[in-house]
TORGU-189363 format. One record per residue: x, y negated, z of N, C-alpha, C, O in turn; residue in three letters. Coordinates in Angstrom, 2 decimals, padded with zeros to 5 digits. Layout:
// TORGU-189363
@nX=X&nY=Y&nZ=Z&caX=X&caY=Y&caZ=Z&cX=X&cY=Y&cZ=Z&oX=X&oY=Y&oZ=Z&res=ala
...
***
This chain:
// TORGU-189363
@nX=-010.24&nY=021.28&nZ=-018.43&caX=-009.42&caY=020.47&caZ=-017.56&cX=-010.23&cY=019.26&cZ=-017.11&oX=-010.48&oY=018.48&oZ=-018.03&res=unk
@nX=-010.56&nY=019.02&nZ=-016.24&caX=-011.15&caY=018.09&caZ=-015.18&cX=-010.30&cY=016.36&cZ=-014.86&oX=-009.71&oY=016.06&oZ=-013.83&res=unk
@nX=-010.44&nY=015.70&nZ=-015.79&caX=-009.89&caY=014.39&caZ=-015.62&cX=-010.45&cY=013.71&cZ=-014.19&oX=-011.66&oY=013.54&oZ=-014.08&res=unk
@nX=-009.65&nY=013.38&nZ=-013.23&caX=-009.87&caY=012.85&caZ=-012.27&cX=-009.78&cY=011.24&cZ=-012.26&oX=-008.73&oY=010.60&oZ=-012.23&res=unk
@nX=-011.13&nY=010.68&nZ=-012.28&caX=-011.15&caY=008.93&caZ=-012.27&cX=-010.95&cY=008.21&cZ=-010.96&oX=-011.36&oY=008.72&oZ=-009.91&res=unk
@nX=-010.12&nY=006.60&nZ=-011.01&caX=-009.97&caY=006.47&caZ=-010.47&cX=-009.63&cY=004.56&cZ=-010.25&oX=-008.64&oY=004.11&oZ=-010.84&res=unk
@nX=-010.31&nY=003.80&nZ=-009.58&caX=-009.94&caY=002.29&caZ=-009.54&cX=-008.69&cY=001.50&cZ=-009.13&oX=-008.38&oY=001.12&oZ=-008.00&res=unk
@nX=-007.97&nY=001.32&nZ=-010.42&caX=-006.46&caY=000.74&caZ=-010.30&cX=-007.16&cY=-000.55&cZ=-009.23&oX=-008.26&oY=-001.09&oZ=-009.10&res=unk
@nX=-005.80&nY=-000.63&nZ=-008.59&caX=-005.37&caY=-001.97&caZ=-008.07&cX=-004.83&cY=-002.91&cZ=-008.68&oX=-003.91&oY=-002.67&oZ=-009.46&res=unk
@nX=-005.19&nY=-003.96&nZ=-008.51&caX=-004.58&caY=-005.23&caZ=-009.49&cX=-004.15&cY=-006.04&cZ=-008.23&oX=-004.26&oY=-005.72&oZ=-007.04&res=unk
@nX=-003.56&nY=-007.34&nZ=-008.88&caX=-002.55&caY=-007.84&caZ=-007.79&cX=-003.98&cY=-008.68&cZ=-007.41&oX=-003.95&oY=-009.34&oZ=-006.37&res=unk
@nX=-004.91&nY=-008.66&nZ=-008.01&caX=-006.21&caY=-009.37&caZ=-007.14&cX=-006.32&cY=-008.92&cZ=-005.63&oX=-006.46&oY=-009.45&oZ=-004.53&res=unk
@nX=-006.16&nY=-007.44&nZ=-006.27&caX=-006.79&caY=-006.41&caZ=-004.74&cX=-005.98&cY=-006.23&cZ=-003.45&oX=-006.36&oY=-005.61&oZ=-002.46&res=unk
@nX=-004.51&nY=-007.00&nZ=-003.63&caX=-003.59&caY=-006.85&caZ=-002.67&cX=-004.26&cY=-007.86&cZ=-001.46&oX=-004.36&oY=-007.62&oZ=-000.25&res=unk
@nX=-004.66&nY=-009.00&nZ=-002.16&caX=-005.57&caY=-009.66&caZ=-000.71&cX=-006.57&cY=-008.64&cZ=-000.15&oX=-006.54&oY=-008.60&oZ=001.08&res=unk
@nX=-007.26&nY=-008.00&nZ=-000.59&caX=-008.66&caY=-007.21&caZ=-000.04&cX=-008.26&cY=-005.71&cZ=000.53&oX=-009.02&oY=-004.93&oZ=001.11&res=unk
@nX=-006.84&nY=-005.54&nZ=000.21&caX=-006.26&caY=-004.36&caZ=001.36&cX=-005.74&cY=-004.50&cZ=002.23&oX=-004.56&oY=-004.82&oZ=002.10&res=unk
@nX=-006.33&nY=-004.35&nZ=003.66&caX=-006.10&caY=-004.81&caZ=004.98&cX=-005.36&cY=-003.33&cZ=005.66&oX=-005.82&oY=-002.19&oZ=005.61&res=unk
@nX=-003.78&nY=-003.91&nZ=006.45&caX=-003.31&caY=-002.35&caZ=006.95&cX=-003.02&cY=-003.06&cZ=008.32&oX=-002.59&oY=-004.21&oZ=008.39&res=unk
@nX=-003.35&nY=-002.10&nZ=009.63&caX=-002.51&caY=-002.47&caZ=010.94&cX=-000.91&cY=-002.49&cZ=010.89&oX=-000.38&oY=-001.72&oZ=010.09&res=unk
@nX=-000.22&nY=-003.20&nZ=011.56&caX=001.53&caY=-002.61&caZ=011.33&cX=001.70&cY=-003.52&cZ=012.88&oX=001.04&oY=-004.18&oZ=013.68&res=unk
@nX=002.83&nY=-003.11&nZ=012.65&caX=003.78&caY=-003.69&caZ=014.35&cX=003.77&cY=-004.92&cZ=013.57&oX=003.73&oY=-005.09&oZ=012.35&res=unk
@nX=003.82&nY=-006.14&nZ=015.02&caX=004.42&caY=-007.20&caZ=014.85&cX=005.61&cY=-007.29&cZ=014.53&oX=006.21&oY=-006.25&oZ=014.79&res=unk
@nX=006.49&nY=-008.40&nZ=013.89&caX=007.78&caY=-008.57&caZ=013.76&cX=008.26&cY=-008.59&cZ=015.50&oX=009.13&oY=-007.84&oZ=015.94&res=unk
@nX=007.62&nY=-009.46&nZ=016.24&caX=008.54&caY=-009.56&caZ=017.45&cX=008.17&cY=-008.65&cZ=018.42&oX=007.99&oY=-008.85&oZ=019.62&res=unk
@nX=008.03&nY=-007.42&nZ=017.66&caX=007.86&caY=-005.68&caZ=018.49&cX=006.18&cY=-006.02&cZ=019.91&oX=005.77&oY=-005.27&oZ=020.79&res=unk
@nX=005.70&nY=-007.32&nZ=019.52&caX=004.32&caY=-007.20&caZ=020.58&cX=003.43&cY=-006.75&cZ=020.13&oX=002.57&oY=-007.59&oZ=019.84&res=unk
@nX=003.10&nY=-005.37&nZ=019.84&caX=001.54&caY=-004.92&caZ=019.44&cX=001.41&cY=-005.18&cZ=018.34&oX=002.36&oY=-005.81&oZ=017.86&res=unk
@nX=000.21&nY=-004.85&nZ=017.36&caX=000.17&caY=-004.99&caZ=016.43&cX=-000.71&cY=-005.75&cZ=015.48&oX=-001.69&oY=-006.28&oZ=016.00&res=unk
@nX=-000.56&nY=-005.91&nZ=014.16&caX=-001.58&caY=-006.99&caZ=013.20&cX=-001.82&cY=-006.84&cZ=012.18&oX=-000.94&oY=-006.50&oZ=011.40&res=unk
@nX=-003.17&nY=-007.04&nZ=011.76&caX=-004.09&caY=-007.16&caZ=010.24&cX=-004.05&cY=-007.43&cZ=009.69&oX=-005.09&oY=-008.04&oZ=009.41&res=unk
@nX=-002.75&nY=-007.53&nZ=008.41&caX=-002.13&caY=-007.87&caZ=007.40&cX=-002.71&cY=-007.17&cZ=006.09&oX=-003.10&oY=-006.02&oZ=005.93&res=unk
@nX=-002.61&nY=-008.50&nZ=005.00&caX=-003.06&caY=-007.78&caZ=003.30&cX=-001.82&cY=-007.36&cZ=003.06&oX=-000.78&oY=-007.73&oZ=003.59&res=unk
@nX=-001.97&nY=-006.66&nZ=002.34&caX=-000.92&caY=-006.05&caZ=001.60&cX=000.24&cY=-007.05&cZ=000.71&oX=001.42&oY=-006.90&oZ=000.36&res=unk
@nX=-000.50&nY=-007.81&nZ=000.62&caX=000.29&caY=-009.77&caZ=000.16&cX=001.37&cY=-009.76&cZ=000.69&oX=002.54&oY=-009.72&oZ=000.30&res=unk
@nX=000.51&nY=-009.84&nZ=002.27&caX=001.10&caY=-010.95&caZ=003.43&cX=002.06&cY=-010.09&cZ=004.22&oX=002.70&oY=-010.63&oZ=005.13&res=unk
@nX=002.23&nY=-008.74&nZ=003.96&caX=003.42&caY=-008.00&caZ=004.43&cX=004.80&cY=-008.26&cZ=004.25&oX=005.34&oY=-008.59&oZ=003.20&res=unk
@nX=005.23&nY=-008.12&nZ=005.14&caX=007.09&caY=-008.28&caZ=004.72&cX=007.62&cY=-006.87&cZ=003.33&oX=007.09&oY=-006.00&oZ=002.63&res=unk
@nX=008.72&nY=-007.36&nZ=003.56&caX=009.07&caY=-006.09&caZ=002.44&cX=009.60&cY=-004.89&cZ=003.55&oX=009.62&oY=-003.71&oZ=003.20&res=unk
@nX=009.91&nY=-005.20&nZ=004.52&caX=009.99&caY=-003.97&caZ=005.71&cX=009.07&cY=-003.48&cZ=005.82&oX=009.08&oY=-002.27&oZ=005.61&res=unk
@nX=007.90&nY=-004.06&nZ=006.16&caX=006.51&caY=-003.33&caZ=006.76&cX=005.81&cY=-003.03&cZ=005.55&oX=004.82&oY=-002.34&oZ=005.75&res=unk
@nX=006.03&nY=-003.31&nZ=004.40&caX=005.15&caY=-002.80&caZ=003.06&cX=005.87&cY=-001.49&cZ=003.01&oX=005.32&oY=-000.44&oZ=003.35&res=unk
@nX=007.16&nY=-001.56&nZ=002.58&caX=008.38&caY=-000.31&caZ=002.83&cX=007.69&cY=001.01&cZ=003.70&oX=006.92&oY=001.93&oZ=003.42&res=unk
@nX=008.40&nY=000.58&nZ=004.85&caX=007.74&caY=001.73&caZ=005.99&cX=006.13&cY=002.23&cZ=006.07&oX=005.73&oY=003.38&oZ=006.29&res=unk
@nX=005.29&nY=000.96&nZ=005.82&caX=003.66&caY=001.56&caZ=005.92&cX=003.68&cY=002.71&cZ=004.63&oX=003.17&oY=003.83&oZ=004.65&res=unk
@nX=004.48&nY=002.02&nZ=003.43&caX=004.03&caY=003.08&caZ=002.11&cX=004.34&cY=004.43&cZ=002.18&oX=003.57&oY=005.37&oZ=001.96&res=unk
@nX=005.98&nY=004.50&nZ=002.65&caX=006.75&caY=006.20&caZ=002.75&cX=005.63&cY=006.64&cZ=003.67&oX=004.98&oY=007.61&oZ=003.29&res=unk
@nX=005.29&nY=006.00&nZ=004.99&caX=004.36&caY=006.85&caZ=005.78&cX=003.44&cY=007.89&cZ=005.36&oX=003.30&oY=009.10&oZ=005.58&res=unk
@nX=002.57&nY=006.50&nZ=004.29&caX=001.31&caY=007.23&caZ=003.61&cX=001.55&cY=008.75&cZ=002.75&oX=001.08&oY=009.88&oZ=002.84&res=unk
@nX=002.46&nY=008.14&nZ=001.97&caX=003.37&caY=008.98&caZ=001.36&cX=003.31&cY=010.32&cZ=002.00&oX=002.55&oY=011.24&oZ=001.67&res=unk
@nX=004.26&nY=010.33&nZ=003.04&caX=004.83&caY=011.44&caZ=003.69&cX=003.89&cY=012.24&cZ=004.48&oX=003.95&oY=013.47&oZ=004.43&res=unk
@nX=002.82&nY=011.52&nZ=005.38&caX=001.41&caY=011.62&caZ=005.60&cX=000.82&cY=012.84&cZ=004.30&oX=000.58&oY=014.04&oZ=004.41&res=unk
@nX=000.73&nY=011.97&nZ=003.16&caX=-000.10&caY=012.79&caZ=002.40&cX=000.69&cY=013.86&cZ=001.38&oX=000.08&oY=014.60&oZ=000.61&res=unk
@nX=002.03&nY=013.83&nZ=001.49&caX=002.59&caY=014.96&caZ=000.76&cX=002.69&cY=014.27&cZ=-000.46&oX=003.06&oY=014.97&oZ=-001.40&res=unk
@nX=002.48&nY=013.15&nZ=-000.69&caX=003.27&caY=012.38&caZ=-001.79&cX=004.38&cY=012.12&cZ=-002.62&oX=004.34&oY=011.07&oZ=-003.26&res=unk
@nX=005.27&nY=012.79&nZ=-002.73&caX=007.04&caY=012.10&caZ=-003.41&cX=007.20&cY=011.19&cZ=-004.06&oX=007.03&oY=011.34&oZ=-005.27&res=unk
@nX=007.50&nY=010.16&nZ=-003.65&caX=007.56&caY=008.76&caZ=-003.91&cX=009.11&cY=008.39&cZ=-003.34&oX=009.61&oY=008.89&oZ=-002.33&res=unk
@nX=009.67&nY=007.48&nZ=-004.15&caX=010.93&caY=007.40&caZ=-003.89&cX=010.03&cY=005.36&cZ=-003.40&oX=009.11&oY=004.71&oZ=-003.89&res=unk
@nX=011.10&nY=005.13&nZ=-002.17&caX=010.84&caY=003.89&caZ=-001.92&cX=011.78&cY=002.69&cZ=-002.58&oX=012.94&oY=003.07&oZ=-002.73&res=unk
@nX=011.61&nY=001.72&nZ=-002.88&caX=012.41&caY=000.96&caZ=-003.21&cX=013.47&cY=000.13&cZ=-002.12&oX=012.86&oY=-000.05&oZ=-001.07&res=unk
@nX=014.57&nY=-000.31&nZ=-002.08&caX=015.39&caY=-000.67&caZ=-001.01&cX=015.36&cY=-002.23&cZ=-001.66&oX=015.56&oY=-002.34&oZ=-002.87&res=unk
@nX=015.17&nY=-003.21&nZ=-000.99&caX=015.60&caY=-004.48&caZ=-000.62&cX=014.36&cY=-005.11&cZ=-000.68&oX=013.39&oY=-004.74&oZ=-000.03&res=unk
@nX=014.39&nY=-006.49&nZ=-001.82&caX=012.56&caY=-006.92&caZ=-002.52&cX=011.64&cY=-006.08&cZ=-002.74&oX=012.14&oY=-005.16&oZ=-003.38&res=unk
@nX=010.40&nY=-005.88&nZ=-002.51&caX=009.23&caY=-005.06&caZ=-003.14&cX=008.46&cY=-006.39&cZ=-003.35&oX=007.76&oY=-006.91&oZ=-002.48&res=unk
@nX=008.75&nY=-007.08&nZ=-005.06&caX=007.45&caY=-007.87&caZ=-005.61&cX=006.30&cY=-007.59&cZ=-005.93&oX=006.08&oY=-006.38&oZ=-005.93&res=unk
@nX=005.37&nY=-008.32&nZ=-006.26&caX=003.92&caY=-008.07&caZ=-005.69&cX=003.45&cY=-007.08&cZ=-006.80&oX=002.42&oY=-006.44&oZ=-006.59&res=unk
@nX=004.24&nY=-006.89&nZ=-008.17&caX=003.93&caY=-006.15&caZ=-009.41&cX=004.25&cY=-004.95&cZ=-008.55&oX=003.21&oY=-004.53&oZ=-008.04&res=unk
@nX=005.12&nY=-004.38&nZ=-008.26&caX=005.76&caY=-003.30&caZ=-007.19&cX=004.84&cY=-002.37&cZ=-006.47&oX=004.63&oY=-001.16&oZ=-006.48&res=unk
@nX=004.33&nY=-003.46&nZ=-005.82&caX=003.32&caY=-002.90&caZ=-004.70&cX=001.98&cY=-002.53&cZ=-005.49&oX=001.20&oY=-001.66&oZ=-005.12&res=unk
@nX=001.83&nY=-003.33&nZ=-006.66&caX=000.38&caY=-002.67&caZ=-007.54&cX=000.77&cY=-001.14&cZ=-007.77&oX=000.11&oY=-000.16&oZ=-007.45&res=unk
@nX=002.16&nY=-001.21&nZ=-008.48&caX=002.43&caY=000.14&caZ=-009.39&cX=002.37&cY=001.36&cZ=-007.86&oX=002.05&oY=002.55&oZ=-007.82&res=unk
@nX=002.71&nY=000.69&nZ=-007.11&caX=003.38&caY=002.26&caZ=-005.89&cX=001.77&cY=002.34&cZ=-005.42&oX=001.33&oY=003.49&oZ=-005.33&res=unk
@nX=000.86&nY=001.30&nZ=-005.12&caX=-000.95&caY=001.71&caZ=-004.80&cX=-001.47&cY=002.52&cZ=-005.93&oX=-002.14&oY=003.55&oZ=-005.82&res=unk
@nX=-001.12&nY=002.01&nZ=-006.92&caX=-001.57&caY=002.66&caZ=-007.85&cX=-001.13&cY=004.30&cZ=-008.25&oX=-001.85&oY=004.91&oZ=-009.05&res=unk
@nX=-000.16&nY=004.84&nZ=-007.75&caX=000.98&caY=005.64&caZ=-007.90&cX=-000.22&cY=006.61&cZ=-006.45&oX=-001.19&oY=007.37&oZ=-006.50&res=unk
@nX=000.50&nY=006.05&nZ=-005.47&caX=-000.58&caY=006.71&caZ=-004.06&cX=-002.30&cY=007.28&cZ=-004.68&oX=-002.94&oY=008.33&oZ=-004.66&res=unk
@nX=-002.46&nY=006.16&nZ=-005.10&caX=-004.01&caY=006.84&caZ=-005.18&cX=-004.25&cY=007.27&cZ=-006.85&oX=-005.26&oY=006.82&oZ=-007.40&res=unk
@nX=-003.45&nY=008.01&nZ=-007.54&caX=-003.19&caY=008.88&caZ=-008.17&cX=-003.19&cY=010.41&cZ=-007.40&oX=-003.92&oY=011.37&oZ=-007.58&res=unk
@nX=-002.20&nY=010.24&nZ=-006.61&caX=-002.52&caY=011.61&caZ=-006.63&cX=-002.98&cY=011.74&cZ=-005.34&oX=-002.38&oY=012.34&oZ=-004.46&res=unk
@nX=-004.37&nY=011.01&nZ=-005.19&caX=-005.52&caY=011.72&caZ=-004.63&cX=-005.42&cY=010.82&cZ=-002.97&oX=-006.25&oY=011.17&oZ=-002.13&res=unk
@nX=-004.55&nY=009.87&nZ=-002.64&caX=-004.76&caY=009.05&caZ=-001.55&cX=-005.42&cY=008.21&cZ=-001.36&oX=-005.25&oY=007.34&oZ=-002.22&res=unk
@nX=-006.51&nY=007.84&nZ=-000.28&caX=-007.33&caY=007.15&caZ=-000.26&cX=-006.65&cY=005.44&cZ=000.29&oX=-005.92&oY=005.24&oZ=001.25&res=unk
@nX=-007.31&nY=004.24&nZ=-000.89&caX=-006.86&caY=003.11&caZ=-000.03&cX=-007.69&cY=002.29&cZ=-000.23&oX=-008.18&oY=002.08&oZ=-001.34&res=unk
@nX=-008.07&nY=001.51&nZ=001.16&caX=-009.46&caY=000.79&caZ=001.51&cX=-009.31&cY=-000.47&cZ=000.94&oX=-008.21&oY=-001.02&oZ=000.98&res=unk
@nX=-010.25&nY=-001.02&nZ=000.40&caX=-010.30&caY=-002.01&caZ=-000.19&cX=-011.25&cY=-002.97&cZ=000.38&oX=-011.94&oY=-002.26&oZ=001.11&res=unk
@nX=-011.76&nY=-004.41&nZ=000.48&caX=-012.39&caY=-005.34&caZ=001.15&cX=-013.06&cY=-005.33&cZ=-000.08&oX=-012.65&oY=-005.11&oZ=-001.22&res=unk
@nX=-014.55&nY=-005.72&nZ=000.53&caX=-015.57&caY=-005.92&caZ=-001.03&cX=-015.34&cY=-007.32&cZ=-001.66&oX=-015.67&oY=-008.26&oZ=-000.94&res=unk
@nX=-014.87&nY=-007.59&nZ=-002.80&caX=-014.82&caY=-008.80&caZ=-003.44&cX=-016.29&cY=-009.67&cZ=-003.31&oX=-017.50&oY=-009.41&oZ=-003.33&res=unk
@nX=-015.43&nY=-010.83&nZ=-003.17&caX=-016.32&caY=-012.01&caZ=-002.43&cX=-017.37&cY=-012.74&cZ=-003.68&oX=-018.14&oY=-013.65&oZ=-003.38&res=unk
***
């Protein structure tokens, strides 16, 4: 059996993951950390990936705190989703 390795996210790394998303006031779109996301646009970008990659992930409804968003990155790139990271400074 073939253990597959793999680099957790820590709430360090939520600054150094950069995603495009819609603006709030529907004009085009912006280069947000994973921080600096709303809990809508963290929400919707994640099921995407998710659903994108054949993932089953149940989303959370209301707050997504920043512990949240480690466990569900961490959860994604488990089983085998790729997520870009900024090289620490």
């Amino acid at each position: 059996m073939t253990q597959s390795y793999f680099e957790e996210v820590t709430l360090f790394d939520l600054s150094r993951i950069y995603i495009v998303v819609p603006r709030e006031d529907g004009l085009g779109t912006i280069n947000l950390t994973v921080a600096q996301m709303s809990d809508r646009q963290f929400r919707e970008w994640s099921k995407a990936k998710a659903d994108l990659e054949g993932v089953k992930m149940i989303v959370p409804v209301g707050r997504i705190g920043l512990e949240t968003r480690v466990y569900m990155l961490n959860r994604l790139i488990q089983s085998g989703v790729r997520i870009y990271r900024m090289p620490a400074i």
